[in-house]
LUMVEX-549099 format. One line per field, with one value per residue (C-alpha): chain; x, y, z; residue number from 1. Coordinates in steps of 0.5 Angstrom, whole numbers, plus 500, padded with zeros to 3 digits. Example, Ala and Ser with C-alpha at 12.3 -4.5 7.8 and 13.67 -1.06 7.14 Angstrom:
! residues 2
ch (A|A)
u (525|527)
v (491|498)
w (516|514)
i (1|2)
//
This chain:
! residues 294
ch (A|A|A|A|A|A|A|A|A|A|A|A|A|A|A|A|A|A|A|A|A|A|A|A|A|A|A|A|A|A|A|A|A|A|A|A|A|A|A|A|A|A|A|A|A|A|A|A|A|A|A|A|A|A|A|A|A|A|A|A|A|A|A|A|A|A|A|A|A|A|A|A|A|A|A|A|A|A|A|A|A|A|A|A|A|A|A|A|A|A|A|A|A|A|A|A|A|A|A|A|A|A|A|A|A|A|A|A|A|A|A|A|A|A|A|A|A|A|A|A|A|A|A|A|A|A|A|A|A|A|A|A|A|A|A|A|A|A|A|A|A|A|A|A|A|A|A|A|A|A|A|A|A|A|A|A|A|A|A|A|A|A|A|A|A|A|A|A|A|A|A|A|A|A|A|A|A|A|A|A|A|A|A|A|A|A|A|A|A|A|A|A|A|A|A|A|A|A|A|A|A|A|A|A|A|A|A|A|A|A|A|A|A|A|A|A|A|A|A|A|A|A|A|A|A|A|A|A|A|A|A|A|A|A|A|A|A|A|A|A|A|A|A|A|A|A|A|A|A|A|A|A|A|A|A|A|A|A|A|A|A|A|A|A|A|A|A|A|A|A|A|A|A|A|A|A|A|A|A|A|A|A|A|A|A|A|A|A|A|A|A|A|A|A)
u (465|457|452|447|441|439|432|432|439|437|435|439|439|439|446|449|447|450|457|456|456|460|467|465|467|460|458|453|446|441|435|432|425|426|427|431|438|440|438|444|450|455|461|455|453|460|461|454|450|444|437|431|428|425|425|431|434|434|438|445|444|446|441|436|437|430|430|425|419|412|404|401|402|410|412|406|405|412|416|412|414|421|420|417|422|428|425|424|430|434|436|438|436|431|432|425|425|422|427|424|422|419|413|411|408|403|396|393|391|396|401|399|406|407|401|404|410|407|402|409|412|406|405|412|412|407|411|418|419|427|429|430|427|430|427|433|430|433|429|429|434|437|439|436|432|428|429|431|426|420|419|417|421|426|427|433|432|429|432|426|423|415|414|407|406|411|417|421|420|427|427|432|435|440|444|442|450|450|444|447|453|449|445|450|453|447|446|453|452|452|450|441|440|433|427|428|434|435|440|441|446|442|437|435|429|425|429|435|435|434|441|444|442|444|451|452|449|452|445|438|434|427|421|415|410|404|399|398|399|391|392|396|391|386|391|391|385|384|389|387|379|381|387|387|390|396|400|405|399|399|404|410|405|404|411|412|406|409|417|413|408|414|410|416|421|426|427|434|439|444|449|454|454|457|462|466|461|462|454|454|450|446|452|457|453|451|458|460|454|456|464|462|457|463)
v (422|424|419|420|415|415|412|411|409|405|410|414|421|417|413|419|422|416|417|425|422|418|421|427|421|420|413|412|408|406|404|399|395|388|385|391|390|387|394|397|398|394|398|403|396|394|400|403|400|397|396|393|395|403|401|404|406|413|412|415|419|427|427|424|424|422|421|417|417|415|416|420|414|414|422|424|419|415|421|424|417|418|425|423|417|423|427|420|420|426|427|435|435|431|432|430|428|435|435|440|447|452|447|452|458|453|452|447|442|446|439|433|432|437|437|432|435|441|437|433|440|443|438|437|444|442|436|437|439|440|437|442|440|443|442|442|445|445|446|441|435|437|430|426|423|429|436|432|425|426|434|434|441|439|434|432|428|432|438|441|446|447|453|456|463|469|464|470|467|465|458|454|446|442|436|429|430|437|436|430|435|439|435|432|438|440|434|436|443|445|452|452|454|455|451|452|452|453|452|451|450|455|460|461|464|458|463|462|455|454|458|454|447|450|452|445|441|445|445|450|448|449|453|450|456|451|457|461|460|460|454|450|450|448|442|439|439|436|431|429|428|423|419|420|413|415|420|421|424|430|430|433|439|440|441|445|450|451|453|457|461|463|460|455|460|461|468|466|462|458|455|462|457|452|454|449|446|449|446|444|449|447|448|444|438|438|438|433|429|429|428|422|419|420)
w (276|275|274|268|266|259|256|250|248|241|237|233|238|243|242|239|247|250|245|247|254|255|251|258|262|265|268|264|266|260|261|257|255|256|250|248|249|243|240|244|239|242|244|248|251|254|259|261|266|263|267|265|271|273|281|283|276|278|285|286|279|278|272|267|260|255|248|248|242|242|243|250|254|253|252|257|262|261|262|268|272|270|273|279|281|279|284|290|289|289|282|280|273|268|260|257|250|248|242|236|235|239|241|246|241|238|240|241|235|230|232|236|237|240|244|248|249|252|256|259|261|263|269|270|273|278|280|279|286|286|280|274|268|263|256|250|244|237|231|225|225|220|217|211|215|218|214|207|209|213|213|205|206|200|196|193|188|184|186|189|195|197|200|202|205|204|207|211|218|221|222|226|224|228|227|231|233|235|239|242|244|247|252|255|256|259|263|267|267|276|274|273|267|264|262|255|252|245|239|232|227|223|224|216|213|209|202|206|207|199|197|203|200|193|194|198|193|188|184|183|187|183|189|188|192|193|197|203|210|209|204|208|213|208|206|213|215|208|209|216|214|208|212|220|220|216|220|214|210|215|220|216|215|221|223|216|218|225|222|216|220|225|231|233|232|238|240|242|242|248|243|247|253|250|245|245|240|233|230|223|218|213|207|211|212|205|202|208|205|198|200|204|198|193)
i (1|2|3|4|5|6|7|8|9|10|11|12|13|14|15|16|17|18|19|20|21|22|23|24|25|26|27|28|29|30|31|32|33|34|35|36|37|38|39|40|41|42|43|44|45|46|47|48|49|50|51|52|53|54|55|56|57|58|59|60|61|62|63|64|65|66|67|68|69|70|71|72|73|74|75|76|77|78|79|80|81|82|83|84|85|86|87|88|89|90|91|92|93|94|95|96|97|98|99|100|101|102|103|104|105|106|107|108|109|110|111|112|113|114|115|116|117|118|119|120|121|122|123|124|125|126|127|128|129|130|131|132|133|134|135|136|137|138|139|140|141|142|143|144|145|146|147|148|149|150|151|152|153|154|155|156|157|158|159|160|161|162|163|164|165|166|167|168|169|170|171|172|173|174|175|176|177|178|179|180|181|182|183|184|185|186|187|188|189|190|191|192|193|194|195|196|197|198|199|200|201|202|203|204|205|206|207|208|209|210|211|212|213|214|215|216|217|218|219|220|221|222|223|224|225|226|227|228|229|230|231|232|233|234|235|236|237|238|239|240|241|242|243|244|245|246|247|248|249|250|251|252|253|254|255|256|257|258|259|260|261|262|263|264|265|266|267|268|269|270|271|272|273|274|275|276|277|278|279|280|281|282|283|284|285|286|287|288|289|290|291|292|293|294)
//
């Protein structure tokens, strides 16, 4: 039985990693913030190891999983502490919290978020020593909260998308479940495997995506074209400059501009490693979504 230790079990991606990990057959170890515990869900509490203490955490573990969120000093400096305990301690592979689209084709500016996880991955190839980093990428959650919520890509109450540019990048979206599937497979796997590892539910064009949404809803969906790629550029640096405080203001966008422009778009995907696995389309979980709300 292998030993997994999982940062980040309260929130909604990393209780579905504890599940995934757990229905393996893994002794699951979850460390957590002082305080925090009572965020566990409860049947996840009852069999993990819980610890609140980093010194020792990573002792007879095969391989860290984080799912963790926050600033800098959480994706950067926090993760980079967990890596250097995996290495004192032996462990094979660490799974950062690199959860998105292909961060790696931005540069610098073009998404803070993105930033720091670059930055992570960039001084954790200089002191992972042994232990493998591998980063799961897996495009846009593709969930109410994320693809129908934060994103402002649609709106489903009132049956509208917002495009700028031509819309005919690919474009990948994957749900926390599926995502959550696939890194406690990778978190078992004794095989390397590469530094990033892609999948997706979907690989759409953001036109795609549109009649997806259609035939799941079944409604139009109204394509408001809000300008070019230029303009969207525009509207950020517009937005930053009037609201820098206000993250929600020119965040989303960030993230928009990086799926449209085609610059966090994966060359290729894994989902073939694990097949296993059947990742749910953008179709399907509407119409699930629709069969549950009846």
């Amino acid at each position: 039985m292998k030993t997994i230790l999982l940062v980040g079990a309260t929130g909604n991606l990393g209780e579905l990693i504890a599940r995934a990990l757990l229905d393996k057959g893994v002794k699951l170890r979850l460390l957590v913030r002082s305080g925090s515990r009572a965020k566990l869900a409860l049947d996840v509490a009852a069999v993990a190891e819980i610890v609140e203490d980093e010194v020792g955490a990573c002792d007879g573990v095969d391989a860290v999983v984080s799912a963790i969120q926050g600033g800098p000093e959480t994706i950067i400096d926090a993760q980079l502490r967990w890596l250097r305990a995996a290495r004192a301690a032996g462990v094979r592979r660490f799974i950062p919290s690199s959860f998105s689209f292909n961060f790696f084709g931005l540069a610098d500016g073009e998404n803070f978020n993105s930033d720091w996880r670059r930055e992570f991955a960039r001084r954790a190839d200089e002191e992972r020593g042994a232990v493998e980093v591998v980063h799961v990428l897996n495009g846009c959650f593709l969930d109410t909260g994320v693809l129908f919520g934060f994103l402002g890509a649609i709106n489903l109450d009132q049956n509208e998308a917002y495009l700028w540019g031509d819309g005919n990048h690919k474009m990948q979206f994957t749900t926390y479940a599926d995502t959550a599937a696939y890194t406690a497979e990778v978190a078992l796997t004794d095989a390397p495997l590469p530094r990033e590892f892609c999948v997706a539910g979907a690989s759409l064009t953001f036109h795609e995506l549109v009649s997806e949404t259609e035939a799941g809803l079944e409604r139009p969906i109204t394509v408001k074209t809000l300008g070019t790629l230029a303009d969207l550029d525009a509207e950020i640096a517009r937005r930053l400059q009037a609201e820098p405080s206000n993250v929600f203001a020119w965040l989303p966008l960030m993230y928009w501009r990086g799926m449209l422009n085609g610059k966090g778009q994966f060359e290729s995907l894994m989902n073939t490693q694990y097949p296993a696995i059947h990742p749910v389309g953008v179709r399907e979980y509407l119409k699930n979504m629709a069969a549950v709300n009846a």
